[in-house]
GUKE-598954 format. One line per 2 residues: number of its first residue (from 0); their letters; for each residue z, x, y of C-alpha. Coordinates in steps of 0.25 Angstrom, whole numbers, padded with zeros to 4 digits. Example, Ala and Ser with C-alpha at 12.3 -4.5 7.8 and 13.67 -1.06 7.14 Angstrom:
<midrens>
0> AS> 0031:0049:-0018 | 0029:0055:-0004
</midrens>
This chain:
<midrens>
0> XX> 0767:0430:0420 | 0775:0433:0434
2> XX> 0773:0423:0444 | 0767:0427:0456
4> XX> 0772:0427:0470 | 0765:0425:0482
6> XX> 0775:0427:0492 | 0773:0442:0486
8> XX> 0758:0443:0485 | 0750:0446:0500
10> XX> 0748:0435:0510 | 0733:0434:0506
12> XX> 0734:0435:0491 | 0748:0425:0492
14> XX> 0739:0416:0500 | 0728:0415:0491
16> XX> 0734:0415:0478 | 0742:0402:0484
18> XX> 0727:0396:0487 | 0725:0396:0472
20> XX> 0738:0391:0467 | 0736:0378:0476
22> XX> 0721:0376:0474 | 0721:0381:0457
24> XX> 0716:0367:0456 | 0703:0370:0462
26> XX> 0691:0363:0456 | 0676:0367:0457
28> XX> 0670:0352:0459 | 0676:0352:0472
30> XX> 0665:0359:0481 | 0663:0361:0495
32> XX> 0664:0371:0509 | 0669:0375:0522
34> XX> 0660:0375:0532 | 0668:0378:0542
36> XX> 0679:0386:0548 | 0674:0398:0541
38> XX> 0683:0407:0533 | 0688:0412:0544
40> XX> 0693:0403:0557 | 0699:0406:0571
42> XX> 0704:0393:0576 | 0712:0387:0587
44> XX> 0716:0373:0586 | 0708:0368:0574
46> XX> 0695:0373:0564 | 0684:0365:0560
48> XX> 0684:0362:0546 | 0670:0357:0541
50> XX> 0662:0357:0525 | 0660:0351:0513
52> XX> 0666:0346:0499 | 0658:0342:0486
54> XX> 0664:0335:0473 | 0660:0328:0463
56> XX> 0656:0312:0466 | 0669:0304:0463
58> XX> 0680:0318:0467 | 0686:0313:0479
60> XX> 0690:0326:0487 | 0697:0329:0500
62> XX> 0696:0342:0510 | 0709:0346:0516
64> XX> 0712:0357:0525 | 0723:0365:0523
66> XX> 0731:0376:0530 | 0739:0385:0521
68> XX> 0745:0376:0512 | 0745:0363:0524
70> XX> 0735:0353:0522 | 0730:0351:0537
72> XX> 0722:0339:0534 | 0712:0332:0524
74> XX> 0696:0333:0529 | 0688:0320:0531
76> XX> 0676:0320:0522 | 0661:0316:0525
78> XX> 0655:0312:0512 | 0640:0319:0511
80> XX> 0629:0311:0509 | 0619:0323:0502
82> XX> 0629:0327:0493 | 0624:0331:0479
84> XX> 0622:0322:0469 | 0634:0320:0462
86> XX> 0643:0326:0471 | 0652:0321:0483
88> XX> 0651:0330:0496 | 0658:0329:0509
90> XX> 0661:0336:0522 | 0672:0340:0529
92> XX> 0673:0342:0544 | 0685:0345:0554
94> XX> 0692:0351:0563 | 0706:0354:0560
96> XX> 0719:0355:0569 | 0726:0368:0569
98> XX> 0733:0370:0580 | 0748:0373:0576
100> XX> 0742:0381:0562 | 0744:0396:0561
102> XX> 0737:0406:0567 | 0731:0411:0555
104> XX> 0729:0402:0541 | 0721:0396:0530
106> XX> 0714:0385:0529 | 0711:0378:0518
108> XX> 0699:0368:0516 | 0702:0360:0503
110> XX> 0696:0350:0493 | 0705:0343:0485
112> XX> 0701:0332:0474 | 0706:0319:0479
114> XX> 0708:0312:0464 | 0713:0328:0460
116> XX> 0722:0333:0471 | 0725:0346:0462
118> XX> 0710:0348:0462 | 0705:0355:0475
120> XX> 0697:0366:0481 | 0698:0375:0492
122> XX> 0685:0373:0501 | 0686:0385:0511
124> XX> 0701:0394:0516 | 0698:0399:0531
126> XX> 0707:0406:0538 | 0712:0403:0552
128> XX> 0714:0412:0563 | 0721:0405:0576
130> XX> 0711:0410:0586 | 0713:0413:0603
132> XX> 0705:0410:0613 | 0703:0427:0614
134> XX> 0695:0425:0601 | 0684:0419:0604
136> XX> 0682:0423:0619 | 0670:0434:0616
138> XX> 0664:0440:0629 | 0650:0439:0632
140> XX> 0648:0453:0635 | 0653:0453:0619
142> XX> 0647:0441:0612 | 0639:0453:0605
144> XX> 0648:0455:0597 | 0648:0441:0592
146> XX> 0636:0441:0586 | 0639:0456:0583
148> XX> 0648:0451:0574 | 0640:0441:0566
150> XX> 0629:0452:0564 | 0634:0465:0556
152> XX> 0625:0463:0545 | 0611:0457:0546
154> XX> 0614:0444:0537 | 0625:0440:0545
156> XX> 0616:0443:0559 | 0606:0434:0552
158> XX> 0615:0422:0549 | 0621:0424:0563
160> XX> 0609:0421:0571 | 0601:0414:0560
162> XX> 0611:0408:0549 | 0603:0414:0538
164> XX> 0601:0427:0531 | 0588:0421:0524
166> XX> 0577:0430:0528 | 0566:0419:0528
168> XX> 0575:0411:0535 | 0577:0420:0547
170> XX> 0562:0425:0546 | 0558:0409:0548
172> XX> 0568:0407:0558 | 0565:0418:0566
174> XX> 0548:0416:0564 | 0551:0402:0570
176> XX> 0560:0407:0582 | 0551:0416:0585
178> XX> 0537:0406:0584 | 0544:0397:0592
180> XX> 0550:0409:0604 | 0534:0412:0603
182> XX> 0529:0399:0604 | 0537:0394:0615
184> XX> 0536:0407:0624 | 0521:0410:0620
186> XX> 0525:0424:0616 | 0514:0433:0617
188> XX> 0510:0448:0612 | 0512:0453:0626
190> XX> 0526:0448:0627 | 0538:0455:0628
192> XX> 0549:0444:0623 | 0565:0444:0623
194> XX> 0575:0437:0614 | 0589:0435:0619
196> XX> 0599:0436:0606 | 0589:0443:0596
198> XX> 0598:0442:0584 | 0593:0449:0572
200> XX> 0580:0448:0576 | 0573:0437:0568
202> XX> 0564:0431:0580 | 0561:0445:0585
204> XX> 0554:0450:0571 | 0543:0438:0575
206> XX> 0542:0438:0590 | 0541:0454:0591
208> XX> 0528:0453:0583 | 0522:0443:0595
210> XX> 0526:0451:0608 | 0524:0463:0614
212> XX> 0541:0467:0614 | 0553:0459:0608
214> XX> 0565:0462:0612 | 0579:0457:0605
216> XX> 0590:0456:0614 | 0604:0452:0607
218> XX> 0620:0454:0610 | 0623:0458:0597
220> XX> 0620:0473:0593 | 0621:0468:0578
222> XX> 0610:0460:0580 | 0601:0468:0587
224> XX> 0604:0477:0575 | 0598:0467:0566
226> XX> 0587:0464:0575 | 0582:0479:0575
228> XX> 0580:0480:0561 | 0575:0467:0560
230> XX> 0563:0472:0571 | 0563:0488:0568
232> XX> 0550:0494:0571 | 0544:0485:0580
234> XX> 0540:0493:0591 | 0541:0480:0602
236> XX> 0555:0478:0599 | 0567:0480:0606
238> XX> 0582:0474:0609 | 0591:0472:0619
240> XX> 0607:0473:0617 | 0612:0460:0625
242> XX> 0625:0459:0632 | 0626:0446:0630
244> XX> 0625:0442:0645 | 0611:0445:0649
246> XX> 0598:0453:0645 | 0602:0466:0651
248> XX> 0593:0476:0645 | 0581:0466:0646
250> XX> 0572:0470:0660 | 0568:0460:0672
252> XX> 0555:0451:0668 | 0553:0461:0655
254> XX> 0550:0453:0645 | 0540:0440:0642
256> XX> 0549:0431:0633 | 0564:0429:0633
258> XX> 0569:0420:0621 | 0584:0416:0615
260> XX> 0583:0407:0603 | 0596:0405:0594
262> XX> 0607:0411:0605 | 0609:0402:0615
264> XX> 0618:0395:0606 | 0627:0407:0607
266> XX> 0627:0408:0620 | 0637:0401:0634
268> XX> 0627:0392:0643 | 0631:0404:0653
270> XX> 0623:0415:0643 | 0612:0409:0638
272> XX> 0609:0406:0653 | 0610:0420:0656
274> XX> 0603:0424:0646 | 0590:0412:0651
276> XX> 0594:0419:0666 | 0592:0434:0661
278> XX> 0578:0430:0653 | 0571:0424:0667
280> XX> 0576:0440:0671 | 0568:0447:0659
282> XX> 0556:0439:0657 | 0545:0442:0666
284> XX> 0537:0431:0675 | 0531:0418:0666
286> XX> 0541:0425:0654 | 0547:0414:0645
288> XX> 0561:0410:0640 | 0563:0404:0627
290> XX> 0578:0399:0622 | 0583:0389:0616
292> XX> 0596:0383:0609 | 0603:0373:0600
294> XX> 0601:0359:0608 | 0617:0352:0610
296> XX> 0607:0338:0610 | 0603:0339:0596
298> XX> 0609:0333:0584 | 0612:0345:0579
300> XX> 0616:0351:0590 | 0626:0344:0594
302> XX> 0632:0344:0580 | 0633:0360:0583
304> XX> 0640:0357:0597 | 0649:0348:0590
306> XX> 0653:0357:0580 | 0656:0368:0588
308> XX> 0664:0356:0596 | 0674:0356:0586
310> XX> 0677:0369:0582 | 0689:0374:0588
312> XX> 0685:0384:0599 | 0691:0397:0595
314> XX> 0685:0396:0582 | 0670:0395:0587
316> XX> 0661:0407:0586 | 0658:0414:0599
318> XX> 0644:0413:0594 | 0645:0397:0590
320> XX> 0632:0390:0593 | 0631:0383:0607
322> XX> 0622:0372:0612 | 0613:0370:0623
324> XX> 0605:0358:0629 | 0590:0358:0632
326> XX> 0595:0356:0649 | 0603:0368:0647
328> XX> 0593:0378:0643 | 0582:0372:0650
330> XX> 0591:0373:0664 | 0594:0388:0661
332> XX> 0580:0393:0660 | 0575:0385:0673
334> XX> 0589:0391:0680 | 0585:0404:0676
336> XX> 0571:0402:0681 | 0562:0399:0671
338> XX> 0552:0387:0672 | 0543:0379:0664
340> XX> 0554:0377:0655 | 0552:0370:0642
342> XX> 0562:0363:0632 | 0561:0361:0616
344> XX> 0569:0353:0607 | 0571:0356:0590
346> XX> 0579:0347:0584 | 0592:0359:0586
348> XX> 0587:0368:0597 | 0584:0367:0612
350> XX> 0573:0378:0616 | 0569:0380:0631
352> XX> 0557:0389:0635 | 0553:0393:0650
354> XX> 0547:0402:0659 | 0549:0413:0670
356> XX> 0540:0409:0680 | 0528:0418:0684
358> XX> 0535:0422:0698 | 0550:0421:0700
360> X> 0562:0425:0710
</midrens>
């Protein structure tokens, strides 16, 4: 049989077939995931690499990471204490230097057995992208596009705003919103009522059957698509197409209720007071606010802000969840004007809930 030669096949099918040859031994009773960097990764100075491996009790393993054929550095291992019986489960989490690597390369995240070092498994191959500042700097009159993106089909809109495409799930989810939106703001039949970053519309199905108008306001054109079909033939419906600067389209003291649940967490300090500044404009005398975010003071919270901490800032997501603090939110809405305002703690998010007073300047 003619040998074959790879300086003579394609880069790709080369590259490949050299991954084979170098990891034939792979064996099934190693098991695990890369959680993170995804299987594509911009990065600047370093990527975060975080998952699991599973063996059986007694197989010693180790996780290296590799670039092309250069080992980087072993992972430490964190044993798991609800690992299935029988088995021996561990996590991996670093951030990883890379800045004298190449400006585009693979990464390799590998188990190999530590009393079998020919047997081994390849846990995840991301590709890396050396990223610029430029890449990452989206304009605000923009961020549309953003979430545009992240919404060409209705599944991936759903996960976006949701992170399921389970229909009971977003049902339930989006019933519990909206009770608590209701609840919180006394929502009433007469009501016209606002919500700043509609998404696909799965708290607007229930609260446009308890007010007299809802209206879905949102940057992205994508989602507004979804949230029309979602809501189609429903007489006292209706959306806004946001800039993503303000609520222009939305009239002086026009409507009841203004609420923004799930978007702050999107949004720079500077919008999401804009946004609190422009729905004292819209709602009429004694109309109520209602928003809310995840709290930086909770347990979990801070495990989010920390995670975001670590990640090399070219490489997060324009849309990547931010924090707020109860003083925060509670300061925007009595800058803005509103009083009698109230703050609720859940175990992750802060929800603050005001009114315009019945005469105002």
């Amino acid at each position: 049989m003619r040998a074959i030669r790879l300086k003579n096949l394609p880069f790709r099918l080369s590259w490949r077939l050299r991954t084979w040859q170098a990891h034939r031994k792979s064996v099934d009773w190693i098991q695990g995931i890369v959680e993170r960097p995804d299987r594509l990764q911009r990065y600047s100075r370093s990527v975060d690499v975080r998952g699991w491996v599973t063996t059986p009790q007694g197989r010693p393993v180790g996780v290296g990471v590799w670039l092309g054929g250069v080992k980087l550095q072993d992972l430490p291992l964190v044993p798991s204490a609800d690992a299935p019986p029988g088995l021996t489960q561990s996590r991996f989490d670093a951030v990883i230097p890379l800045d004298a690597k190449p400006s585009r390369a693979w990464l390799r995240i590998v188990a190999t057995a530590r009393d079998a070092p020919e047997a081994s498994r390849v846990l995840g191959i991301v590709r890396l992208v050396r990223a610029s500042p430029r890449d990452t700097l989206v304009p605000r009159a923009a961020y549309g596009t953003v979430w545009d993106s992240v919404s060409s089909t209705l599944s991936d809109a759903q996960f976006s705003v949701a992170g399921t495409t389970d229909a009971a799930a977003l049902r339930d989810s989006g019933r519990s919103t909206a009770d608590d939106v209701a609840t919180e703001t006394a929502i009433g039949q007469t009501d016209t009522v606002l919500e700043i970053g509609c998404g696909i519309g799965r708290v607007g199905e229930v609260l446009a059957t308890r007010c007299r108008e809802w209206i879905g306001a949102d940057v992205s054109a994508g989602m507004l698509r979804h949230a029309r079909t979602a809501l189609a033939g429903r007489p006292n419906v209706s959306f806004v197409h946001l800039n993503g600067v303000d609520l222009s389209g939305v009239g002086d003291a026009s409507v009841d209720v203004v609420y923004c649940t799930g978007v702050f967490m999107h949004l720079d300090e500077w919008e999401r007071y804009r946004y609190v500044e422009e729905a004292f404009r819209v709602v009429r005398p004694e109309g109520r606010i209602y928003v809310d975010n995840i709290n930086l003071r909770s347990p979990e919270g801070w495990r989010i802000f920390t995670q975001i901490v670590r990640m090399d800032p070219l490489a997060r997501p324009a849309n990547v969840s931010k924090t707020s603090t109860a003083d925060e939110l509670s300061w925007f809405v009595t800058q803005a004007g509103f009083v009698d305002v109230r703050t609720r703690f859940g175990t992750l998010w802060i929800t603050v809930v005001a009114r315009k007073p019945a005469s105002s300047t």
